[in-house]
KEBAKE-513853 format. One record per residue (C-alpha): residue in one letter; chain; x, y, z. Coordinates in nm, 3 decimals, decimal comma. Example, Ala and Ser with C-alpha at 12.3 -4.5 7.8 and 13.67 -1.06 7.14 Angstrom:
ATOM   res   chain         x         y         z
ATOM     A       A     1,230    -0,450     0,780
ATOM     S       A     1,367    -0,106     0,714
END
This chain:
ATOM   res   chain         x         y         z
ATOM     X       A     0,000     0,000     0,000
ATOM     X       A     0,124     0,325    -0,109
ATOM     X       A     0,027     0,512     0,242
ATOM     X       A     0,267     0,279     0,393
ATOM     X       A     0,521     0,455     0,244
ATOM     X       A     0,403     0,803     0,390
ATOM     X       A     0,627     0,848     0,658
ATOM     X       A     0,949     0,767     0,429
ATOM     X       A     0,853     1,041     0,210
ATOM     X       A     0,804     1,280     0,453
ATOM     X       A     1,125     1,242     0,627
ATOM     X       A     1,330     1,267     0,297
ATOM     X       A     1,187     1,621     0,246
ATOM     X       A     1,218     1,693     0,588
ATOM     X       A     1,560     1,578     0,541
ATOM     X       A     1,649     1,846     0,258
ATOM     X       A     1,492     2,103     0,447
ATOM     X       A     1,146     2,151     0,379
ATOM     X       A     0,874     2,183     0,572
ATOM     X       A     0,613     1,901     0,520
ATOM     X       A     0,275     1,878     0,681
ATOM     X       A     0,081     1,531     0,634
ATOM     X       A    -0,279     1,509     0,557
ATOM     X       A    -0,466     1,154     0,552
ATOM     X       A    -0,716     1,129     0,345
ATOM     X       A    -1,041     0,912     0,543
ATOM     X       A    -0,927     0,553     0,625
ATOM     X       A    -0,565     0,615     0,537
ATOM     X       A    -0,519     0,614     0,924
ATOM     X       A    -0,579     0,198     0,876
ATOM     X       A    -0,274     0,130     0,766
ATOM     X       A    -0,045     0,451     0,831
ATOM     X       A    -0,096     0,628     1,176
ATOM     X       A     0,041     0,981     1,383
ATOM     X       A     0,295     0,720     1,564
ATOM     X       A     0,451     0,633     1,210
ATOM     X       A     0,505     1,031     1,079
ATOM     X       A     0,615     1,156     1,441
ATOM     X       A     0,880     0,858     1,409
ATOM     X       A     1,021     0,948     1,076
ATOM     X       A     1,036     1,325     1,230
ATOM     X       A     0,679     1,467     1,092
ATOM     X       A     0,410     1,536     1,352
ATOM     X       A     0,048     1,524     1,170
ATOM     X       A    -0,113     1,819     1,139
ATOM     X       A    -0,379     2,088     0,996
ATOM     X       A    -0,402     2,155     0,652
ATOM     X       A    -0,108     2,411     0,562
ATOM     X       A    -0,228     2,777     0,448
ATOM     X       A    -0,041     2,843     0,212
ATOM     X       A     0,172     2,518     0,043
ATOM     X       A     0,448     2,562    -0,219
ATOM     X       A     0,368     2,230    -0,305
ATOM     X       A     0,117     1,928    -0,270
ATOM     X       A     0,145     1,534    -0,330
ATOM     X       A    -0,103     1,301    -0,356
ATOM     X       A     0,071     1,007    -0,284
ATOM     X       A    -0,087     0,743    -0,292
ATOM     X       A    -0,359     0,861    -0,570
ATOM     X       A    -0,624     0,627    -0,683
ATOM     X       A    -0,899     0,639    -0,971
ATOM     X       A    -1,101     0,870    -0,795
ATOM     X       A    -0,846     1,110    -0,697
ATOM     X       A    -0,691     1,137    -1,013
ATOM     X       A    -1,045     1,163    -1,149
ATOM     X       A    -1,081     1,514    -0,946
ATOM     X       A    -0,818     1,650    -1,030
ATOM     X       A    -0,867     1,547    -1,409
ATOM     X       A    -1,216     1,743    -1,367
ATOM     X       A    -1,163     2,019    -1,117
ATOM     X       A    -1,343     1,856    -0,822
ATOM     X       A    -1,219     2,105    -0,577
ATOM     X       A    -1,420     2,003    -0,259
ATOM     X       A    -1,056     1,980    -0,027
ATOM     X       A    -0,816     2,209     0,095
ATOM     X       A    -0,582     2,007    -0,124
ATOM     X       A    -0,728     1,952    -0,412
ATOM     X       A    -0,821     2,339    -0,378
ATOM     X       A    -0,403     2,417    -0,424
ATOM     X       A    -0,355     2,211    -0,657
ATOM     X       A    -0,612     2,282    -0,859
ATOM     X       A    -0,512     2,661    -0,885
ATOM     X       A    -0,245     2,675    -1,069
ATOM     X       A     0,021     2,659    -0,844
ATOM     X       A     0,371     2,515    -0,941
ATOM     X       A     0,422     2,252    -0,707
ATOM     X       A     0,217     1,955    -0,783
ATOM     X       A     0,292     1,565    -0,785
ATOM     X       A     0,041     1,274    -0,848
ATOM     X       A     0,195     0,896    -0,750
ATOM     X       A    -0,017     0,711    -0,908
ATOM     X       A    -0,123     0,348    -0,731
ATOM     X       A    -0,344     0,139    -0,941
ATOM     X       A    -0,344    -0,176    -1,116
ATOM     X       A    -0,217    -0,252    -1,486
ATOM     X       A    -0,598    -0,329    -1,641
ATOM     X       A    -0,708     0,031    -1,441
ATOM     X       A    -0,394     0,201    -1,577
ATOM     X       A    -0,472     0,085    -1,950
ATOM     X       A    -0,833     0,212    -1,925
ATOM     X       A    -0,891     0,490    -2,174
ATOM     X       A    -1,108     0,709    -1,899
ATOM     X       A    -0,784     0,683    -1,724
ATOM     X       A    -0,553     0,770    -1,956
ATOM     X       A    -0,788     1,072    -2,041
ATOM     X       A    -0,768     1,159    -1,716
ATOM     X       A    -0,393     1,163    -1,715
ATOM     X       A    -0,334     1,382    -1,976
ATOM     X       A    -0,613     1,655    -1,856
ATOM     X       A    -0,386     1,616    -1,541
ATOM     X       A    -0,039     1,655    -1,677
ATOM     X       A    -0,227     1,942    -1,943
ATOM     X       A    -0,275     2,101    -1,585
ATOM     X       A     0,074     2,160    -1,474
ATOM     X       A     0,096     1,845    -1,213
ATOM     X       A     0,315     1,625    -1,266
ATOM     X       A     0,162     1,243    -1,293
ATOM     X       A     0,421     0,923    -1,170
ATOM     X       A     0,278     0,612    -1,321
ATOM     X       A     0,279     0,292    -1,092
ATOM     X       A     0,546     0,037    -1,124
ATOM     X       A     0,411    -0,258    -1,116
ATOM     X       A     0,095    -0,146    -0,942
ATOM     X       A     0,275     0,024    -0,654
ATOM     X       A     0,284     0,403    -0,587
ATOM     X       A     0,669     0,520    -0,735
ATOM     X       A     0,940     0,515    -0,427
ATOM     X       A     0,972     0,794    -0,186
ATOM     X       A     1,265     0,895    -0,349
ATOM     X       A     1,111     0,925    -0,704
ATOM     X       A     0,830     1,150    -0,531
ATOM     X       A     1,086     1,337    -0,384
ATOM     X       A     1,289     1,392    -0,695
ATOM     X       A     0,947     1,526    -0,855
ATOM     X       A     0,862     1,744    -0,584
ATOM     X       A     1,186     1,874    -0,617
ATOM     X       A     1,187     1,996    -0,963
ATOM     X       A     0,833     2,140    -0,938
ATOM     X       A     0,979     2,312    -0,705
ATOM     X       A     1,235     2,507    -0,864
ATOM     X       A     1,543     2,619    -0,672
ATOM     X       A     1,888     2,756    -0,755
ATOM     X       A     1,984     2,431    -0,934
ATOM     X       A     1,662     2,409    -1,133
ATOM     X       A     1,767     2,348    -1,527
ATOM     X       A     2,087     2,204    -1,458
ATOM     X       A     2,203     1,872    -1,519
ATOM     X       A     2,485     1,770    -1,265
ATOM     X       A     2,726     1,487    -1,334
ATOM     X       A     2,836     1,283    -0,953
ATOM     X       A     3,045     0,988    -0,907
ATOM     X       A     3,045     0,777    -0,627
ATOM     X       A     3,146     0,471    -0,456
ATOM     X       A     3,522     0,290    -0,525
ATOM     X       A     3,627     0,102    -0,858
ATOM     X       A     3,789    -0,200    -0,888
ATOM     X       A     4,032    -0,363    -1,131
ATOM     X       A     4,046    -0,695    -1,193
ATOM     X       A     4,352    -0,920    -1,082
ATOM     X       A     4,146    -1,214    -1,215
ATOM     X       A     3,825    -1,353    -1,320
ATOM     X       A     3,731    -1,358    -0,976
ATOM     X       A     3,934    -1,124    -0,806
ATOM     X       A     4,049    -0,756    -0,793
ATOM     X       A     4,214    -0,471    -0,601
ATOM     X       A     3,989    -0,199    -0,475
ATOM     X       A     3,951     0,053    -0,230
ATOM     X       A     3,773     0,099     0,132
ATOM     X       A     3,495     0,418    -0,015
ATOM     X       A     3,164     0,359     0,092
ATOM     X       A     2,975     0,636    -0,150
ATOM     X       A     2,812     0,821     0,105
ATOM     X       A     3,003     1,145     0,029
ATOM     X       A     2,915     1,104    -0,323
ATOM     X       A     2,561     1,035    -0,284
ATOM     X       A     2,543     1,292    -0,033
ATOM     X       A     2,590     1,558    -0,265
ATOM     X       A     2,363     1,395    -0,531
ATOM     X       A     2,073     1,435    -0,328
ATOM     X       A     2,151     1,786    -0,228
ATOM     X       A     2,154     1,892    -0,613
ATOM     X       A     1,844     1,655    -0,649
ATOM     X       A     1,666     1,884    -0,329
ATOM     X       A     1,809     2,213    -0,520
ATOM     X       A     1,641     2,105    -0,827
ATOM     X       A     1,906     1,964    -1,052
ATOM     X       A     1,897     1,661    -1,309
ATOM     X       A     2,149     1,442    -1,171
ATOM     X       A     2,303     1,200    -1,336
ATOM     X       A     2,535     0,921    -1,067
ATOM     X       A     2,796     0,730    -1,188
ATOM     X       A     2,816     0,442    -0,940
ATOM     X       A     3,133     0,235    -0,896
ATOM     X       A     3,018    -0,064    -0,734
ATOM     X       A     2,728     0,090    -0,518
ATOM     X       A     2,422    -0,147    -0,418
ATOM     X       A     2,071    -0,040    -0,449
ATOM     X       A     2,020     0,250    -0,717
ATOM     X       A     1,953     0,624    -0,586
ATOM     X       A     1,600     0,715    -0,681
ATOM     X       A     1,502     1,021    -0,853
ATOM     X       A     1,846     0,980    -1,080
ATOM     X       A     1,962     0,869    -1,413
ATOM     X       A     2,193     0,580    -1,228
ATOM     X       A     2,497     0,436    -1,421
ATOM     X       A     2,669     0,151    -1,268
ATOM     X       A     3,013     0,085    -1,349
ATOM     X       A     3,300    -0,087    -1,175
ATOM     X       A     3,649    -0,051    -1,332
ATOM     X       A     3,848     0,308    -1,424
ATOM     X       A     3,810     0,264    -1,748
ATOM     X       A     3,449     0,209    -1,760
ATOM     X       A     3,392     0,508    -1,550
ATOM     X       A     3,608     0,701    -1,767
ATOM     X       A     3,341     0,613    -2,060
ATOM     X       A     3,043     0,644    -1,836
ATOM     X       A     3,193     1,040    -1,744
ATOM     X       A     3,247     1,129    -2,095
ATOM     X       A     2,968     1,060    -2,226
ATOM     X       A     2,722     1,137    -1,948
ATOM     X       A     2,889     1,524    -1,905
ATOM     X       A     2,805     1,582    -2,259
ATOM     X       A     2,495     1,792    -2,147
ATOM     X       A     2,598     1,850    -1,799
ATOM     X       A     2,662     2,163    -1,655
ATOM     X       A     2,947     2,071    -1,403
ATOM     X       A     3,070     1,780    -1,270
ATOM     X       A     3,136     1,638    -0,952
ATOM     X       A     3,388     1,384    -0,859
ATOM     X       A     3,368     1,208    -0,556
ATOM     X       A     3,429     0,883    -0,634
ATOM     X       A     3,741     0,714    -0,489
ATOM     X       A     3,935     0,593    -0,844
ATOM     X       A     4,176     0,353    -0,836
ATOM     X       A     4,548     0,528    -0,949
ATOM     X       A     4,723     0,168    -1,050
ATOM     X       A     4,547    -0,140    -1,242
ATOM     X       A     4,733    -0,491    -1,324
ATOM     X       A     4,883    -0,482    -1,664
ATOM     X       A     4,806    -0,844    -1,717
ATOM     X       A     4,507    -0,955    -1,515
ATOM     X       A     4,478    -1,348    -1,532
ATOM     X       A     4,206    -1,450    -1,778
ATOM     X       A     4,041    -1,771    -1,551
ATOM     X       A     4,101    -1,794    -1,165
ATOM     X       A     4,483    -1,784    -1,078
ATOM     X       A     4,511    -2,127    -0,852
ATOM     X       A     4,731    -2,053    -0,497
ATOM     X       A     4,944    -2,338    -0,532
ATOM     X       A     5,066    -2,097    -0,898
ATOM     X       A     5,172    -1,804    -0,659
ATOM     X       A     5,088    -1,458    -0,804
ATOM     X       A     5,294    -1,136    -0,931
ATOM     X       A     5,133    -0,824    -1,031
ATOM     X       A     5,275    -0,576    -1,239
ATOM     X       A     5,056    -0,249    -1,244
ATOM     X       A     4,989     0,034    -1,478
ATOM     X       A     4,880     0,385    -1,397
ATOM     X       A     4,482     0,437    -1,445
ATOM     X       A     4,367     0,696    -1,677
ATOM     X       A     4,334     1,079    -1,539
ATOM     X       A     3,905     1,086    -1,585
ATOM     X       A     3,952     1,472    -1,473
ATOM     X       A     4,266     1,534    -1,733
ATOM     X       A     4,049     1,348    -2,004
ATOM     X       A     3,710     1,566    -1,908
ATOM     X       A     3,866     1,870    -1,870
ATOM     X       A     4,051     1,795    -2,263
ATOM     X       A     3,720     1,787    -2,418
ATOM     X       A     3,503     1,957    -2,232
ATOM     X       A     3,756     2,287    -2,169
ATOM     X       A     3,443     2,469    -2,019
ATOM     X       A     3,298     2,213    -1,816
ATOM     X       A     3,255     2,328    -1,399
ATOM     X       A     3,431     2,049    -1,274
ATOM     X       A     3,464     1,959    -0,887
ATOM     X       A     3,740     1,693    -0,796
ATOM     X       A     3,848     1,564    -0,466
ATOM     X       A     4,163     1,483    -0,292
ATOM     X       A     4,214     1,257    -0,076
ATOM     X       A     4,514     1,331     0,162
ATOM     X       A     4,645     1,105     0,423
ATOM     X       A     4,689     1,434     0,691
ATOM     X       A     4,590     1,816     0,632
ATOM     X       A     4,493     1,792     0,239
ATOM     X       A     4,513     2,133     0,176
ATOM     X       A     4,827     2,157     0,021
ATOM     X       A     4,714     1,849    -0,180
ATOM     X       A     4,417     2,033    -0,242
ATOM     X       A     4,602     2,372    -0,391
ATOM     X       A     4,837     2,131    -0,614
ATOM     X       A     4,534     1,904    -0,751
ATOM     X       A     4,361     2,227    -0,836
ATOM     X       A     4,568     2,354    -1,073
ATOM     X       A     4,726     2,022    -1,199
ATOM     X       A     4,367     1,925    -1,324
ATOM     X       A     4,216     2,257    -1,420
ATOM     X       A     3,959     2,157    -1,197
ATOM     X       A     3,734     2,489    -1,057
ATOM     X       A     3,721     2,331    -0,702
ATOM     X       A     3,891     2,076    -0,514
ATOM     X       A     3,726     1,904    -0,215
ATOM     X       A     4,033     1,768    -0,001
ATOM     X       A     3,921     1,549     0,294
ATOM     X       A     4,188     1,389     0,546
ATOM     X       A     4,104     0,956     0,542
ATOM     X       A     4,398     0,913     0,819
ATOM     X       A     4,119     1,001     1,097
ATOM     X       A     3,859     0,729     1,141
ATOM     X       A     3,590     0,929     1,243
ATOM     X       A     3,600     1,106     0,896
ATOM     X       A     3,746     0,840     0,692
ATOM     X       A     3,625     0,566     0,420
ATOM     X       A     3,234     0,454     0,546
ATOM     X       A     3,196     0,734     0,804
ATOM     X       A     2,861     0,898     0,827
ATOM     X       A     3,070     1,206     0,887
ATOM     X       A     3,338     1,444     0,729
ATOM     X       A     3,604     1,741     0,730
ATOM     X       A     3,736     1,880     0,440
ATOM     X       A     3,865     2,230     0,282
ATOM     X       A     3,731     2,356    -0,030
ATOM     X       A     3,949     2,502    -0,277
ATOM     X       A     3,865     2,698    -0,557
ATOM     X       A     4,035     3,006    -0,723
ATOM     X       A     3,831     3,277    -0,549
ATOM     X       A     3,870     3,111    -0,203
ATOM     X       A     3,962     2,858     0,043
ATOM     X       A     3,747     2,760     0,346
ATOM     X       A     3,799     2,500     0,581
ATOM     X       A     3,484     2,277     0,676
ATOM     X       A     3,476     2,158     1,021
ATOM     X       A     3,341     1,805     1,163
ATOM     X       A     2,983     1,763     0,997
ATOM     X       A     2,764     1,506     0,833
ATOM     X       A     2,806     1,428     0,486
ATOM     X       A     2,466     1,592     0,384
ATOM     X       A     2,592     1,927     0,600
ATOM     X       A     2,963     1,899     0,388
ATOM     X       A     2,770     1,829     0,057
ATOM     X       A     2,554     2,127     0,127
ATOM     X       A     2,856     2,363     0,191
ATOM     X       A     2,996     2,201    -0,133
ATOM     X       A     2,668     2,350    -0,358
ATOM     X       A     2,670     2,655    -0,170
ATOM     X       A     3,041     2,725    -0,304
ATOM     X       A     2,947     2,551    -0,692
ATOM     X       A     2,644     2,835    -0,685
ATOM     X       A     2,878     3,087    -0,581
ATOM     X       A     3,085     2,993    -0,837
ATOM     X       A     2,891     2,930    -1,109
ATOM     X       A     2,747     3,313    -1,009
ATOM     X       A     3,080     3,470    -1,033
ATOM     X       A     3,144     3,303    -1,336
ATOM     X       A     2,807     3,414    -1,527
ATOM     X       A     2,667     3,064    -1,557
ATOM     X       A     2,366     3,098    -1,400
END
């Protein structure tokens, strides 16, 4: 059931800093209750006055039907009915319903409106996330019309068939800043180096090795407006990896090769890219940060120290300094989504002093 995913939807917009105020429509207390908002966060409350936005999540036949036909008899159906930007429709409904042509009448008068309309997937309501991502855009904000570029996660490179060399990054930092540009209204593209479960509300490309991402990059920040780099890319891959499984009793030698420089290769044919890159420094990477910067012809550098455990590979937190040409600020202790925040705040600025927004 598509209320039961009420809660998880709230707290994500709570999470990027909106204000949310849940309304049940009669019965949806059944299944979904005041106990299950005021844990994710969100007390239940009143009908807002004044909403920037409203979702209908889960919407049926009947609500969609309303809307279709300008049955304002609700507070809610009231905003979204008048025009107002922020409007999203998760639609929950079986296949045969979808298909009907009353229905699909209904969904174009909708979308003709100005909402926008999430079709079911497999019957269910879309994820949280993808409701999110839609509220988001309706929304506007100071990203809205720009397609960002993130990588995230760790490659690998193969030793074997069955084995390879790697490194310790988790992807939260990466994905972190995705769904900051995602709250701000950006199209956000993630290339994921061996990450699990896709990030909803993104174009999500899964790769694993250097060389893959360095396609994935290139071709995905061919309509980008800047590009973010957080992933952790491997610097040396074997220059022979064994073509079945090498057998321990055959000992094995590895000669390595230096990866591809992805930033080097962007930066070559994009020249006029906005490109974010970050180094990671075992101790105060701020030097490291001032050398990458103009090494790469990157516009930023985000340098983060992994020698500290508490702000290392996996940790829910981090510390970095931020690097650009116009400045250099130091970030104390914070979470990830506080750090990626700061890290958009100085990409708008900028992108601003630059004349690119």
């Amino acid at each position: 059931m598509g209320a039961l995913r009420g809660p998880a939807l709230a707290r994500l917009l709570t999470e990027a800093g909106y204000g949310v105020k849940p309304l049940l429509a009669p019965g949806a207390e059944r299944f979904v209750g005041p106990a299950a908002f005021a844990a994710a966060g969100v007390p239940l409350s009143g009908p807002p006055e004044d909403p920037d936005a409203v979702a209908f999540a889960p919407a049926g036949p009947d609500v969609l039907s309303r809307l279709a036909w300008g049955v304002a008899d609700a507070p809610t159906f009231e905003k979204a009915l008048s025009g107002r930007r922020g409007c999203v429709v998760a639609l929950e409904m079986d296949a045969g319903t979808l298909a009907h042509p009353a229905v699909r009448r209904n969904i174009r008068r909708v979308r003709e409106s100005g909402c926008r309309v999430l079709e079911p997937e497999g019957g269910r309501m879309a994820p949280p996330g993808g409701i999110a991502a839609a509220l988001f855009r309706s929304l506007g904000g100071e990203l809205a019309g720009r397609r960002i570029v993130v990588t995230a996660g760790g490659t690998r490179e193969p030793l074997d068939a069955v084995r390879f060399i790697g490194n310790r990054s988790s992807g939260k930092m990466g994905l972190a800043v995705a769904r900051e540009a995602l709250a701000r209204g950006a199209d956000v593209s993630v290339v994921a180096a061996n990450l699990g479960t896709p990030e909803p509300g993104v174009e999500w490309i899964p790769v694993e090795t250097v060389a893959e991402m360095e396609r994935a990059v290139l071709g995905a920040v061919a309509e980008a407006d800047a590009l973010i780099m957080a992933a952790a890319v491997s610097d040396f891959t074997p220059a022979a990896p064994g073509r079945g499984k090498v057998r321990r009793r055959e000992g094995l030698k590895v000669e390595f090769r230096s990866t591809p420089d992805i930033l080097a290769r962007v930066r070559e044919s994009f020249p006029h890219l906005f490109m974010i890159g970050f180094a990671a420094a075992f101790g105060d990477p701020l030097p490291d940060a001032r050398e990458k910067l103009e090494r790469k012809g990157a516009d930023i550098i985000v340098g983060n120290d992994i020698s500290r455990p508490e702000i290392g590979f996996g940790s829910d937190e981090n510390e970095v300094c931020i690097v650009s040409r116009g400045e250099e600020r130091r970030v104390g202790r914070a979470s990830k989504r506080e750090i990626a925040r700061v890290i958009l705040d100085v990409l708008i600025s900028e992108l601003n002093r630059k004349g690119q927004t």
